[in-house]
C-alpha positions in Angstrom: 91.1 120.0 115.2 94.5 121.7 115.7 94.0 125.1 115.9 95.7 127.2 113.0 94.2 130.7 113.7 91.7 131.0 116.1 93.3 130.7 119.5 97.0 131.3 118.0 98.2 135.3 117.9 99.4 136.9 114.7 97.6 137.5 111.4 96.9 134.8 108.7 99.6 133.4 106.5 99.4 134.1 103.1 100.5 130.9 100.6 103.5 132.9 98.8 104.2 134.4 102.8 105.0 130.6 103.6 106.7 129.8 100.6 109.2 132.7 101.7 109.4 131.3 105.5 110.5 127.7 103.8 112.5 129.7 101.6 114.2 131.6 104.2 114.7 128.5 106.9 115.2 125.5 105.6 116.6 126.5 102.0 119.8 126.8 99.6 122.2 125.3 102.3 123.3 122.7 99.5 125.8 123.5 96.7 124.5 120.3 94.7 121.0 122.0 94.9 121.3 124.1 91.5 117.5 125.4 91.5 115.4 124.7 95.0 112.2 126.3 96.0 110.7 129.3 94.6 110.6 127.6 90.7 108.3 126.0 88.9 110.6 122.6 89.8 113.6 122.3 91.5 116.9 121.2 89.5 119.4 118.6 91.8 123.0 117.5 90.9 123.0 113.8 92.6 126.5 112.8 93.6 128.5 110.9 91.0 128.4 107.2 91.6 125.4 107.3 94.0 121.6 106.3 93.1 119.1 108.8 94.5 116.6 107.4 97.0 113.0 108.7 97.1 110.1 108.3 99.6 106.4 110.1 100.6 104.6 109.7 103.6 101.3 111.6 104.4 99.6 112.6 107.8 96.6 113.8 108.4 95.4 115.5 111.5 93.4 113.0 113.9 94.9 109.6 112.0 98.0 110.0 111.9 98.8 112.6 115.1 95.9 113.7 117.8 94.3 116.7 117.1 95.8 118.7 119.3 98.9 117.9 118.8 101.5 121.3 118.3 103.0 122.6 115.5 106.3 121.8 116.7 105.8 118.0 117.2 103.5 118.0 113.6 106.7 119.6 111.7 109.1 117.2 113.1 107.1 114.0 112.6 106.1 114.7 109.4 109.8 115.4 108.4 111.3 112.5 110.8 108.5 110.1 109.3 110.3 110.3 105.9 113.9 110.6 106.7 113.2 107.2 108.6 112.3 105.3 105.5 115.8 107.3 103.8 117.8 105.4 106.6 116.2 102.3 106.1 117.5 101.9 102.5 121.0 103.1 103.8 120.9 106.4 102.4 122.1 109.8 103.6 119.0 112.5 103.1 119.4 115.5 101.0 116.5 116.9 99.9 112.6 117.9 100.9 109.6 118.6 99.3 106.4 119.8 101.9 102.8 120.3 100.7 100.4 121.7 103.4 96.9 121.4 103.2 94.9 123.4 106.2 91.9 125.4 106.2 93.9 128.5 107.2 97.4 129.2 108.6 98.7 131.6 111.1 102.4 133.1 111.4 102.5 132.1 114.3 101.6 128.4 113.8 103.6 128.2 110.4 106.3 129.5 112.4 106.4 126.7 114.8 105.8 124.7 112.6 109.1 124.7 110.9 110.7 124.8 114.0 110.0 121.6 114.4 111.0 120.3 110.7 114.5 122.2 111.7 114.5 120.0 114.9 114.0 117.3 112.7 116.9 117.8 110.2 119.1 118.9 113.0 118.7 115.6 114.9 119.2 113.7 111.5 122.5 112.0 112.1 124.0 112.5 109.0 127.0 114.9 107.6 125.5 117.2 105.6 122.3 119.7 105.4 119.3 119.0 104.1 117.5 121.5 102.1 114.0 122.2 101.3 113.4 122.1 97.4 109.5 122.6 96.6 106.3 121.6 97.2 102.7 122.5 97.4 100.1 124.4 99.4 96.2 124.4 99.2 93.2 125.1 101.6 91.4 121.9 102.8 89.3 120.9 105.9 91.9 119.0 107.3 95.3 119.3 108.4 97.5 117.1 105.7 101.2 117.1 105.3 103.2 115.4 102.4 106.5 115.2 102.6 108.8 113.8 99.8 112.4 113.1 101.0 115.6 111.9 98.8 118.6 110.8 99.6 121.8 109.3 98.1 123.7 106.0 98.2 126.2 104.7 96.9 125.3 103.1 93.4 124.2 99.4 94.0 124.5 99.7 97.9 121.3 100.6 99.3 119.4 98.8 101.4 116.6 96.4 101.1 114.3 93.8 102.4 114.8 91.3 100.3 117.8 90.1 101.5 117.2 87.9 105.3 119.1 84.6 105.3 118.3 81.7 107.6 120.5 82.0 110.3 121.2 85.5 110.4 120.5 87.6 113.5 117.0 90.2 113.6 117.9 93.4 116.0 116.1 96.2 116.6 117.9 99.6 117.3 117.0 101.9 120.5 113.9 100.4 122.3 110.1 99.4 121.3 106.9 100.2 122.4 107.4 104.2 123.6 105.4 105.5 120.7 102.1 103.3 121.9 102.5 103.9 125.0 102.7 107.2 124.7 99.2 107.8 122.8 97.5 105.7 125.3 99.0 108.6 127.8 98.3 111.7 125.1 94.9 112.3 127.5 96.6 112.6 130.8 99.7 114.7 128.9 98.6 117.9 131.2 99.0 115.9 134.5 101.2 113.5 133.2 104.3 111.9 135.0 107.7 112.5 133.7 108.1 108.9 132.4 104.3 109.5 130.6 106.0 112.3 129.4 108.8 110.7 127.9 106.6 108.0 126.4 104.5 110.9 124.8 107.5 112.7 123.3 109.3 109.5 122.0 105.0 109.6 119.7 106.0 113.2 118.4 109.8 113.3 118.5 110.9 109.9 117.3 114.8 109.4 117.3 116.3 109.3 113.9 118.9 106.6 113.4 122.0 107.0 110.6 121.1 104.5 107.7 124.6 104.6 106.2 125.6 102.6 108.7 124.3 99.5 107.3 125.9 99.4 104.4 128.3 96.6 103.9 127.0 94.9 107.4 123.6 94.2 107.5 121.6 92.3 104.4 117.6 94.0 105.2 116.4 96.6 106.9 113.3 98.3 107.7 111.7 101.4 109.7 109.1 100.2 112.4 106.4 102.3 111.7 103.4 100.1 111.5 104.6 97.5 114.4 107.0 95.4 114.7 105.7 92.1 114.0 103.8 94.2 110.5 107.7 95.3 109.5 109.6 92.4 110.2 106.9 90.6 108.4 107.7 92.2 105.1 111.2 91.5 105.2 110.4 87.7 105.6 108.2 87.8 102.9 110.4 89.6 100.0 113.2 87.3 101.3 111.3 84.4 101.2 112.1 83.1 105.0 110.7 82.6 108.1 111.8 83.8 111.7 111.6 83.2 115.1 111.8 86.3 118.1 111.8 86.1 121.5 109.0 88.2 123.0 111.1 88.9 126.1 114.4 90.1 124.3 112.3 93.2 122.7 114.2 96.2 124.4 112.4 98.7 126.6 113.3 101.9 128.5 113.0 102.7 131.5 109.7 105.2 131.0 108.2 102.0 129.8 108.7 100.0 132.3 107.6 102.4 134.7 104.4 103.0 133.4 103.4 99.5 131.7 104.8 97.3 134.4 103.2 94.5 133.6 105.1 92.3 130.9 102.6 91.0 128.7 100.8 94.2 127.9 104.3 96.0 127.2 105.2 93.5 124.8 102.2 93.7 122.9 102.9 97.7 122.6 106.3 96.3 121.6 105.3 93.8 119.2 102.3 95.7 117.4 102.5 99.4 118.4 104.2 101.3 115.4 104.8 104.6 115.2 108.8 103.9 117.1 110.5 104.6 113.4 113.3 102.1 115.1 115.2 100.2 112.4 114.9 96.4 112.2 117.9 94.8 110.5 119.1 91.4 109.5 122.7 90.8 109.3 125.6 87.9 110.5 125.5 87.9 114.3 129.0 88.8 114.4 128.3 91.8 112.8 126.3 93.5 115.9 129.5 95.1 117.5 130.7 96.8 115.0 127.0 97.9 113.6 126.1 98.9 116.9 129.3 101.1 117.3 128.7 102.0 113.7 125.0 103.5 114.5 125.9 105.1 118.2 122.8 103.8 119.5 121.5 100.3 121.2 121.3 97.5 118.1 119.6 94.3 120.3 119.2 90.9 118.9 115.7 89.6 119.1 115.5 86.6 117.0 116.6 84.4 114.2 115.9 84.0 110.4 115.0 80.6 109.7 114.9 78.4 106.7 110.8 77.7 107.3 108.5 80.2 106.6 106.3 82.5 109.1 107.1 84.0 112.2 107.2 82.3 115.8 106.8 84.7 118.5 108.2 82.9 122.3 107.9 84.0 125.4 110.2 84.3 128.2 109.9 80.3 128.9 110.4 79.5 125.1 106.5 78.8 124.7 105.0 80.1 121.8 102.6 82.4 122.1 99.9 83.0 119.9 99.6 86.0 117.6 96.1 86.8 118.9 97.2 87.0 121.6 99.7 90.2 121.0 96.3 91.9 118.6 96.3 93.5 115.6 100.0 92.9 113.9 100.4 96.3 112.9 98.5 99.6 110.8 96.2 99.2 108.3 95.1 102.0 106.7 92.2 100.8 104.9 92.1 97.5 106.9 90.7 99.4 110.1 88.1 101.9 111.2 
């Protein structure tokens, strides 16, 4: 259980005593929010033109982070968890809302705790601030964190899944596979090597990519949070194609070479691991340079869409290889135990 009170110093946190923290940290830094947190709802002035984009993700303590994870690394997951799925619809993020379930809270730990959710927004490549608008609080038995995030597009523009056509390129931004490695290093963490370390803080601090990027060069995009092969899979299906990737094209850093240096198990971290928040795009294959240059980070080509349905998966020889072979394609939250 991550500990909230009893081995952190400082007294216990009141509920309205965080509401004034949020207030005071990560608040009113937007003209276009005209009543934010503190309300009984907050009142937002979208940009003319644009559609507002909305999203939720959850964690809970010992599914979706170890226990013992900091307060830090929980703040800036939960918030870079979100702001993810904003840049995979080619928005830019504007607003938050954070609800906080815990059996008790600490300053101290509350403290840290936006720390890391003002990491987060800081290392959000995108132009303007992002500001904290609401939320909720309540005591519970187990660390939870909601986090609502909206952004803005341009109306029409955003980003989808839906639309993959065969013989478009599939890249993958950064590198895959850090993120699984890293939890199967979380228990060695306090003897751990700098390239386990590296692995374990690409699992808390994901790198955030700049979804307005895409716009107007790729045609689908997702954030790989459940595993490759799970994410790439939905944009197949809503677009009503097929694919074929090449196992041994899946980037990888250096930390995970190092420390998985056999092939075949990296790729499976690669192909099934989640939790990279990488995005996986579709687009013309003479689009890559100027995307790539477009997102300031690595954008690798790892397959093909194709006309016939399902995705191939080959290996470095161009042998198929077998999806049980790579496990479980990806999370499943009420699939698995």
């Amino acid at each position: 259980m991550v500990s909230l009170v009893t081995t952190r110093p400082g007294p216990v946190l009141r509920e309205f005593e965080l509401v004034d923290l949020l207030r005071a940290r990560l608040a009113a830094r937007r003209d276009d929010t005209r009543i934010g947190i503190g309300d009984d709802a907050a009142v937002l002035r979208p940009c003319p033109g644009h559609d507002l984009v909305a999203t939720t993700d959850t964690l809970i303590s010992g599914r979706h982070f170890p226990d013992d994870t900091s307060a830090f690394d929980v703040g800036y997951k939960a918030l870079a968890v979100n702001l993810s799925d904003v840049a995979a619809m080619g928005a830019e993020p504007a607003w938050l809302t954070v609800s906080l379930s815990a059996p008790s809270l600490s300053r101290d730990w509350c403290e840290r705790f936006i720390d890391g959710m003002q990491a987060a927004c800081r290392a959000c490549p995108t132009g303007t601030p992002i500001d904290i608008v609401g939320g909720d609080t309540t005591r519970t038995d187990t660390l939870t964190i909601s986090v609502t995030a909206l952004g803005q597009v341009a109306a029409g523009a955003a980003m989808h899944r839906a639309g993959a056509q065969a013989g478009q390129a599939i890249a993958v931004t950064g590198t895959l596979g850090d993120a699984a490695a890293g939890l199967r290093c979380w228990p060695q963490r306090a003897t751990a090597s700098t390239a386990q370390t590296d692995l374990i803080k690409r699992l808390t601090r994901p790198d955030l990519r700049r979804g307005s990027a895409l716009i107007g060069q790729a045609t689908s995009a997702i954030d790989i949070s459940d595993g490759l092969l799970a994410d790439l899979g939905h944009i197949l299906a809503a677009s009503g194609v097929g694919a074929t990737i090449r196992l041994d094209a899946l980037p990888y850093s250096t930390a995970l070479a190092s420390v998985v240096p056999e092939a075949a198990d990296r790729q499976r971290l690669q192909a099934t691991g989640g939790d990279d928040y990488e995005l996986c795009v579709t687009m013309p294959l003479d689009a890559r340079p100027a995307l790539e240059t477009a997102l300031g980070c690595p954008l690798t080509v790892i397959g093909q869409v194709e006309t016939r349905t399902g995705l191939r998966c080959l290996d470095g020889a161009g042998n198929v290889v077998a999806p049980d072979t790579l496990g479980a394609p990806g999370w499943d939250h009420f699939g698995m135990d």
